[in-house]
C-alpha positions in Angstrom: 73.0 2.0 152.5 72.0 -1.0 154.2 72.7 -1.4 157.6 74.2 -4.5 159.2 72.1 -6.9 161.7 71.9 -5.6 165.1 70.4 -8.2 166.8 70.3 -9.1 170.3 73.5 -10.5 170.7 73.7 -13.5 173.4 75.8 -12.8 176.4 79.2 -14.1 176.7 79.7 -16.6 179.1 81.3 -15.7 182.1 84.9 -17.5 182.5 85.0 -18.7 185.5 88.8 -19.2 185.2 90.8 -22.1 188.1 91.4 -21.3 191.2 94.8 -21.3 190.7 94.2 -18.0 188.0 93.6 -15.3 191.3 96.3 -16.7 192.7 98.5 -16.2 189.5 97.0 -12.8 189.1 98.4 -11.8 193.1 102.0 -13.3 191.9 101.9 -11.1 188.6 100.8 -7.8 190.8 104.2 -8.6 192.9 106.4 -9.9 189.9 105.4 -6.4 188.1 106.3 -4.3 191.0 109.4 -6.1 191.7 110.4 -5.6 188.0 109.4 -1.4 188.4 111.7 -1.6 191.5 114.2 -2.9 189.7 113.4 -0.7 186.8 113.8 2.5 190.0 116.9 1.2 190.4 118.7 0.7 187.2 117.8 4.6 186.5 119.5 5.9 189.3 121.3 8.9 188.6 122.9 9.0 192.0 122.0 6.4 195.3 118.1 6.1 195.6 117.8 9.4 193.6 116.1 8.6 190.1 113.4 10.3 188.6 110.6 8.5 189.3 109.4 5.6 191.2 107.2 3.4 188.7 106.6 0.8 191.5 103.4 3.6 192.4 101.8 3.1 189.2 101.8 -1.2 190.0 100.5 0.0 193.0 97.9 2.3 191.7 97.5 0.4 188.4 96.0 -3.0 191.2 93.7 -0.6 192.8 92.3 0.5 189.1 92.1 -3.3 188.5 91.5 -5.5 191.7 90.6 -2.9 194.2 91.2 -3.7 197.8 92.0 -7.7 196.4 95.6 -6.3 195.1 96.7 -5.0 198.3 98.6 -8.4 199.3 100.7 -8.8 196.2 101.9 -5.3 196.8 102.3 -5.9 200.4 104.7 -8.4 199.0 106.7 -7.3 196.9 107.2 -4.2 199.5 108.6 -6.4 201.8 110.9 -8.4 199.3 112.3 -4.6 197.9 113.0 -3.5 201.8 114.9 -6.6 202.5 117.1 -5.5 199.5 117.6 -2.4 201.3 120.2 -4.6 204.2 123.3 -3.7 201.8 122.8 0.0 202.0 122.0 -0.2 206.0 124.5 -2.2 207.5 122.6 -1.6 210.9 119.1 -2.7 209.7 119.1 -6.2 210.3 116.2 -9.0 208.6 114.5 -8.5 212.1 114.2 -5.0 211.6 113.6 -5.0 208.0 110.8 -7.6 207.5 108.1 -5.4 209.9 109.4 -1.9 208.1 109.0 -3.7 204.5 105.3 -4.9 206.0 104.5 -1.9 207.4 105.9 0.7 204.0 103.9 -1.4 202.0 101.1 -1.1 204.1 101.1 2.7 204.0 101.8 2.9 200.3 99.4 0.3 199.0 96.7 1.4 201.2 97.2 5.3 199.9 97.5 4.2 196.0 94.5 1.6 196.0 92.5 4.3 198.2 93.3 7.0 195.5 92.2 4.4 192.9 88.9 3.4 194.6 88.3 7.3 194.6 88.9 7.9 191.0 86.6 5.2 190.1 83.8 6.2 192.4 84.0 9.9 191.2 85.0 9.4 187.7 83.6 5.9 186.8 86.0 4.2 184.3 85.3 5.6 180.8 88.7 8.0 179.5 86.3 10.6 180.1 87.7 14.9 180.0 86.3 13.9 184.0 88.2 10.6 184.1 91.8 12.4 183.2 91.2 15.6 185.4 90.1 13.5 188.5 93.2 11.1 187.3 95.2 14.4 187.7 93.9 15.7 191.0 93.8 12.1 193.0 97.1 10.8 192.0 98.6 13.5 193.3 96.6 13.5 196.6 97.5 9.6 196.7 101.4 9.8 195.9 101.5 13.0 198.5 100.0 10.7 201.4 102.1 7.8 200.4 105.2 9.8 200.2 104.6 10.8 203.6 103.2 7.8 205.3 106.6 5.9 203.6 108.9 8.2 205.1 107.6 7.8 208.5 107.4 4.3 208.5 111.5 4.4 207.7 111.9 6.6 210.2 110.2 5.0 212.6 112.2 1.6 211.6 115.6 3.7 212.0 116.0 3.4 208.0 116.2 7.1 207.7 118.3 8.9 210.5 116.0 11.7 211.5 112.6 13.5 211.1 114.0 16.5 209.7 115.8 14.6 206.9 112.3 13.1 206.3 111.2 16.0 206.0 113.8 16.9 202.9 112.7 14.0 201.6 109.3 14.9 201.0 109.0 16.6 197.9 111.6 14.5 195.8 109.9 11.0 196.9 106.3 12.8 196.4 107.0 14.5 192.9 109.3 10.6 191.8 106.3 8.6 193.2 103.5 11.0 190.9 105.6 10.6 187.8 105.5 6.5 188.2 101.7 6.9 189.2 100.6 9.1 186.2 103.1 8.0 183.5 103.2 4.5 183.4 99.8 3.8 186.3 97.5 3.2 183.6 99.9 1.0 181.6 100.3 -1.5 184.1 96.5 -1.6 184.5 96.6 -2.6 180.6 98.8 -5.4 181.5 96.8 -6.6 184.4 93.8 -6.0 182.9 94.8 -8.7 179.9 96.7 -11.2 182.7 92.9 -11.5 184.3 92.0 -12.0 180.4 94.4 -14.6 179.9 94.0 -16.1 182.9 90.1 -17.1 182.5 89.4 -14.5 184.7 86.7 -11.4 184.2 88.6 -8.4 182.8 87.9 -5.4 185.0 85.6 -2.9 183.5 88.0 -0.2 183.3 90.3 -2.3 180.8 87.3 -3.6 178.7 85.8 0.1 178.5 89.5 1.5 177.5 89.9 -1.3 175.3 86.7 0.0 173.3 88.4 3.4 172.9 89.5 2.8 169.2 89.9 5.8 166.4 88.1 4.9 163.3 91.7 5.9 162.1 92.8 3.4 163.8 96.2 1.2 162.2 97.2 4.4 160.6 101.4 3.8 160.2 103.0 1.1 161.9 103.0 1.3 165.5 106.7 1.0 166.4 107.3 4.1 163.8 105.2 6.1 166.1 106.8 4.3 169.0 110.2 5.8 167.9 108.7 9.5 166.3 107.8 9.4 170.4 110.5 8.2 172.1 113.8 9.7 169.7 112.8 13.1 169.4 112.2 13.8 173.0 115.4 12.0 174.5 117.5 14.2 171.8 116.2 17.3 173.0 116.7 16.4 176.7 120.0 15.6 175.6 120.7 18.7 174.0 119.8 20.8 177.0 121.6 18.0 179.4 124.8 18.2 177.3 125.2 21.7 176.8 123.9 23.7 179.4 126.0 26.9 178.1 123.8 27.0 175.2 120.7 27.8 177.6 118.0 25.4 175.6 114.8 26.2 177.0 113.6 22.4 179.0 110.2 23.2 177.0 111.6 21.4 174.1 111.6 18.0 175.4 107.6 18.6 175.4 107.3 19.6 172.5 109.0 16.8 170.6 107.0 14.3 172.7 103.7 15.6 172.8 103.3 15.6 169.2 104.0 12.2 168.4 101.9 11.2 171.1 98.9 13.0 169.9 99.5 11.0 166.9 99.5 7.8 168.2 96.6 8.9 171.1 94.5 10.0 167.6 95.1 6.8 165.8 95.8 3.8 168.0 93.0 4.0 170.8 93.4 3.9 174.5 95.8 1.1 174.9 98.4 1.8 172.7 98.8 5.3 173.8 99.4 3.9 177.6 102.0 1.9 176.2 103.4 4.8 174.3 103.6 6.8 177.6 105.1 4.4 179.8 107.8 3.8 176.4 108.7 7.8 176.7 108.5 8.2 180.3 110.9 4.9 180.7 113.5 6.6 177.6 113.4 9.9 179.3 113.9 8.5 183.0 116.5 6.5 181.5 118.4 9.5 179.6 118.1 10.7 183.0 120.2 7.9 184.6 122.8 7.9 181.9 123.9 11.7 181.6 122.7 12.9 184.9 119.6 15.3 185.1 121.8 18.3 186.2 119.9 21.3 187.1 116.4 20.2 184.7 116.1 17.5 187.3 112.7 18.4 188.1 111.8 20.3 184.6 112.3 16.9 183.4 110.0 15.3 186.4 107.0 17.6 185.1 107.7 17.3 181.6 106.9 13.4 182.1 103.6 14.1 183.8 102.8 16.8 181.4 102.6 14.3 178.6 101.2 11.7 180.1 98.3 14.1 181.2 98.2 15.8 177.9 98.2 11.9 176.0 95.1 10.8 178.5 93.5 14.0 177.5 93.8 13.2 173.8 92.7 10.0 174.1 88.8 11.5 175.0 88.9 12.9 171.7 88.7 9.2 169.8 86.7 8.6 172.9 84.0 11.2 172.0 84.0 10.1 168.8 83.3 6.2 169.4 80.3 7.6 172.1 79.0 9.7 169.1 79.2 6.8 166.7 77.4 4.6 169.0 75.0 7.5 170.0 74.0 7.8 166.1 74.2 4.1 165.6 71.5 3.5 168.6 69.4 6.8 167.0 69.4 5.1 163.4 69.4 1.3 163.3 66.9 -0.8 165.5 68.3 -2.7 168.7 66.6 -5.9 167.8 66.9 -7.0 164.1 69.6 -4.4 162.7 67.1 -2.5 160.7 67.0 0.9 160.5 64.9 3.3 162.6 61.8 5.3 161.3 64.1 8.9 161.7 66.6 7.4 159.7 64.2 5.9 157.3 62.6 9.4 156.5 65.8 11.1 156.4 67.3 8.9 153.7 63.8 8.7 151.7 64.0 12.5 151.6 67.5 12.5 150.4 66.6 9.6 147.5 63.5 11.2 146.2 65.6 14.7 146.0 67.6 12.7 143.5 65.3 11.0 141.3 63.9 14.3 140.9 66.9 15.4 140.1 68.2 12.6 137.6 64.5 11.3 137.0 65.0 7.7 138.0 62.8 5.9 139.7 62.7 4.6 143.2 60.4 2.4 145.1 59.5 1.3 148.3 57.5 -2.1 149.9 55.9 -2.1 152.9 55.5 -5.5 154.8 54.7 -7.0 158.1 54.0 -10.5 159.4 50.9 -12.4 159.2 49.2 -13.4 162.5 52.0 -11.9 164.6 50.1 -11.4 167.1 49.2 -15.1 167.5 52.4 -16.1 167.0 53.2 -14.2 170.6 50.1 -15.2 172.0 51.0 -18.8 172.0 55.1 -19.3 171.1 55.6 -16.0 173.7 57.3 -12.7 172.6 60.8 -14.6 172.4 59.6 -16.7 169.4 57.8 -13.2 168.6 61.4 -11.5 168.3 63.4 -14.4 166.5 60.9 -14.4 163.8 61.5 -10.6 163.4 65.5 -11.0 163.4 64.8 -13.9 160.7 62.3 -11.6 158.9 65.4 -8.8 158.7 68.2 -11.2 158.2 66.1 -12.8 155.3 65.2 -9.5 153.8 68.7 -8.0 153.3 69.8 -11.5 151.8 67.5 -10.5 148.9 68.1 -6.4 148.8 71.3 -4.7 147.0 73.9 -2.7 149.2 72.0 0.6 148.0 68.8 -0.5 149.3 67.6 0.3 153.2 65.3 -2.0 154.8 64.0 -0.1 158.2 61.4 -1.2 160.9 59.0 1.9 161.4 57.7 0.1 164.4 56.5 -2.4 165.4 56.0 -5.9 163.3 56.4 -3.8 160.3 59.3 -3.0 157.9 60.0 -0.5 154.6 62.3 -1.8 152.1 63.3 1.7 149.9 64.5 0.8 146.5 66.3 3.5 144.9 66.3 3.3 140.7 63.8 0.5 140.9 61.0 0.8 139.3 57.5 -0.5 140.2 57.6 -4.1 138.4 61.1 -4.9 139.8 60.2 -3.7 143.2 56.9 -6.5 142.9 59.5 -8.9 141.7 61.5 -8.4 144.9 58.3 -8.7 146.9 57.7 -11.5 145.8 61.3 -13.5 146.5 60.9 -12.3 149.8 57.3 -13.7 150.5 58.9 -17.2 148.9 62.3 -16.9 151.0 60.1 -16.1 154.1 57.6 -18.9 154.2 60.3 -21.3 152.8 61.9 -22.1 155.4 59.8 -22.4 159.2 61.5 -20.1 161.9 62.6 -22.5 165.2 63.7 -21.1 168.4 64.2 -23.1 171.4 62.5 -26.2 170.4 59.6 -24.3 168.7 59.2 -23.8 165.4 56.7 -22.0 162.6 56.5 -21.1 159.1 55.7 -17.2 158.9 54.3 -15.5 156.3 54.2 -11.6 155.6 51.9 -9.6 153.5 53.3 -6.6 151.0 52.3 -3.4 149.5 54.2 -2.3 146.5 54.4 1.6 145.2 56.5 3.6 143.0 56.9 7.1 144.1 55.6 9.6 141.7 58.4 11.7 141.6 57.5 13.3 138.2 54.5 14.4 140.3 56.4 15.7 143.1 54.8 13.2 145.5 55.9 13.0 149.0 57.4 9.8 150.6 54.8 10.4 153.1 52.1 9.9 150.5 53.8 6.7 148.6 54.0 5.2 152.0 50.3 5.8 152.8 49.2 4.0 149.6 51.9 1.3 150.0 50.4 0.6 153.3 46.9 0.8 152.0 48.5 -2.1 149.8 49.2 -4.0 152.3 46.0 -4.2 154.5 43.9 -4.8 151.2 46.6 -8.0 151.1 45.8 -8.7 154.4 41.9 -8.5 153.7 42.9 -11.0 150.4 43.9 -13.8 152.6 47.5 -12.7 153.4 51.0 -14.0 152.2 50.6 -12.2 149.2 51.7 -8.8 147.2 49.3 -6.0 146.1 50.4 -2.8 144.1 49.2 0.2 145.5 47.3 2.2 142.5 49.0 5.4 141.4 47.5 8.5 143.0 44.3 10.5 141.8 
């Protein structure tokens, strides 16, 4: 029942990180979008025909992370993956293809960081039901105007023969470029998120506020068991409908098998570890896709990627609506500054311990205490001194108090240590270690330091005699003013009611 010290927590430092770590963090942003190129290309199921194009979720992934500050690694890499493009265009020579890989990166960085800027704007960064819906609506909008932009820009370069075949184009490179945005986008904003980490650099808010997102269930089964419940299942059932065709197995099924699993691992592992889930299935599908050949479910199998990447964000503001909850009742019941708890939480767990003595007819006690002169104390150490001698008034307390007891802070320089099954001459014992553990050692803050005292009222509630906790309370803190009026640093018992 007692609640752990809440203090005001100093702030981290900020790391500053070397210069050299921004520049590290531009050559991972180009070194990762190389690799998801590469990655593209592997998975080919025929020339530049795959099923998606993860080099959009880098590109959206820097915008989540660096903003506008991640267009130049992307620019880049761009123009490094164009150059590639000289064996497949005989005619495109390095003259040609150096401005066409400057200008296609241009178009599709500034559309993905754009769509990212917007999605942070509207939907701030928390895995919010808003954060995924807006995920789902401005990637879309984002991968649409850079499928279109990037076409133009090859035709204008003479790397695609005509506008009409551009306009063919369209739909494949827009629905391959979502898929890379939505599956495996917020995965490679984990992994820039903890380079800027690593690097001494300030993690972007969106990473340290998915990184919170962690299920109380959390560790539930080994991670690579879930890895493999997500990844096996769904690759055998797009086999099955890849291999035989004659059968007519609904494309549904690949769903199914994944989205279950990675409910699973979105309900028990947090944020993180369900992006890296994702971007594991989306990879083993896209790569099942390469080796047998999507056939007809091309497209079914397209959607059924961004279907469970949508429907795994969305189960991750489950655990996320949890941990808000938790820290909404944790901010409603135990008080900012020294950890105690609040007065509402106070009452509501006196009522629930005097129900059972009544009910088992033990006893249980309560001690009401503040600090002497506290006042003074502010008046000439300041209100900082003020507070540390409150945190050290708490921390002392629950060194002396059992993990049954609560120790709250009604307001104020006061606090209410509730004793169930103690009765009234063991609760004046325990007064009394904590008036010798408080003025035993002085409090010091910042150069400064003062012994503090507190004065304590003592009362058993009468139970037996259907007394409120209200009413002990009142003579407890009768108690404590007559101890006060005695000279303070001292315990009085509060008489037993008329």
């Amino acid at each position: 029942m007692s609640v752990p010290p809440a203090g005001p927590e100093p702030e981290a430092p900020r790391r500053a990180g070397s210069r050299a770590g921004p520049l590290a963090l531009h050559g991972g942003v180009t070194l990762l979008w190389l690799l998801a190129w590469y990655v593209a290309r592997v998975q080919e199921y025929a020339p530049h025909a795959s099923l998606w194009f993860p080099p959009a979720g880098v590109t959206f992934a820097a915008g989540l992370v660096l903003g506008w500050r991640g267009l130049p690694g992307v620019l880049l890499a761009a123009t490094l993956a164009t150059l590639t493009l000289a064996d497949g265009a005989p005619a495109a020579s390095p003259g040609t293809l150096l401005p066409a890989g400057l200008a296609f990166g241009l178009a599709h960085g500034l559309s993905y960081i754009a769509g990212a800027r917007l999605l942070l704007h509207l939907g701030r960064v928390r895995p919010t039901p808003r954060f995924v819906s807006l995920l789902l609506v401005i990637a879309p909008l984002a991968a649409l105007l850079a499928s279109v932009s990037g076409l133009m820009v090859l035709v204008a370069f003479g790397l695609i023969e005509s506008l009409a075949l551009a306009g063919d184009l369209v739909v494949p490179f827009w629905i391959g470029d979502l898929v890379g945005a939505v599956a495996v986008g917020p995965f490679c904003a984990l992994l820039l998120g903890a380079a800027q980490s690593r690097l001494g650099l300030e993690p972007a808010e969106l990473f340290t506020a998915h990184r919170q997102v962690v299920p109380a269930a959390s560790g539930r089964g080994p991670l690579a068991l879930k890895l493999g419940l997500c990844v096996l299942p769904a690759m055998g059932a797009a086999a099955l409908v890849r291999l035989w065709p004659e059968q007519a197995y609904p494309a549904s099924f690949l769903v199914f098998f994944g989205i279950v699993p990675l409910m699973w691992v979105a309900h028990t592992e947090g944020a993180l570890r369900t992006y890296v889930a994702t971007a594991a299935l989306s990879t083993a599908i896209a790569g099942l896709g390469s080796l047998l050949g999507p056939g007809q479910h091309g497209l079914t199998f397209q959607f059924a990627m961004i279907i469970l990447a949508g429907s795994a964000y969305f189960g991750i503001t489950v655990p996320a609506l949890y941990a808000d909850n938790r820290a909404l009742r944790l901010r409603l019941t135990t008080d900012s500054l020294t950890g105690a708890a609040t007065r509402a939480f106070l009452l509501e767990t006196a009522e629930r311990e005097v129900e059972r003595a009544r009910r088992f007819g033990t006893p249980v006690s309560l001690v009401v205490f503040d600090l002497d002169h506290f006042k003074r104390v502010n008046d000439e150490l300041g209100h900082a001194f003020g507070d540390a001698a409150l945190v050290e008034l708490a921390r002392r307390t629950r060194g002396e108090l059992r993990a049954s007891d609560l120790l709250a802070r009604p307001g104020g320089e006061e606090f209410v240590a509730l004793l169930p099954m103690t009765g009234l001459a063991a609760a004046v014992e325990i007064a009394g270690r904590l008036a010798g553990v408080l003025r035993s050692v002085p409090v010091s803050r910042s150069g400064d330091q003062r012994t503090v005292t507190a004065s304590f009222g003592v009362t058993e509630i009468e139970v037996a005699r259907q007394e409120s906790f209200e009413a002990a309370f009142e003579r407890a803190d009768r108690a404590l003013y007559e101890a006060k009026a005695a000279g303070r640093d001292r315990v009085r018992v509060a008489p037993a009611p008329d």
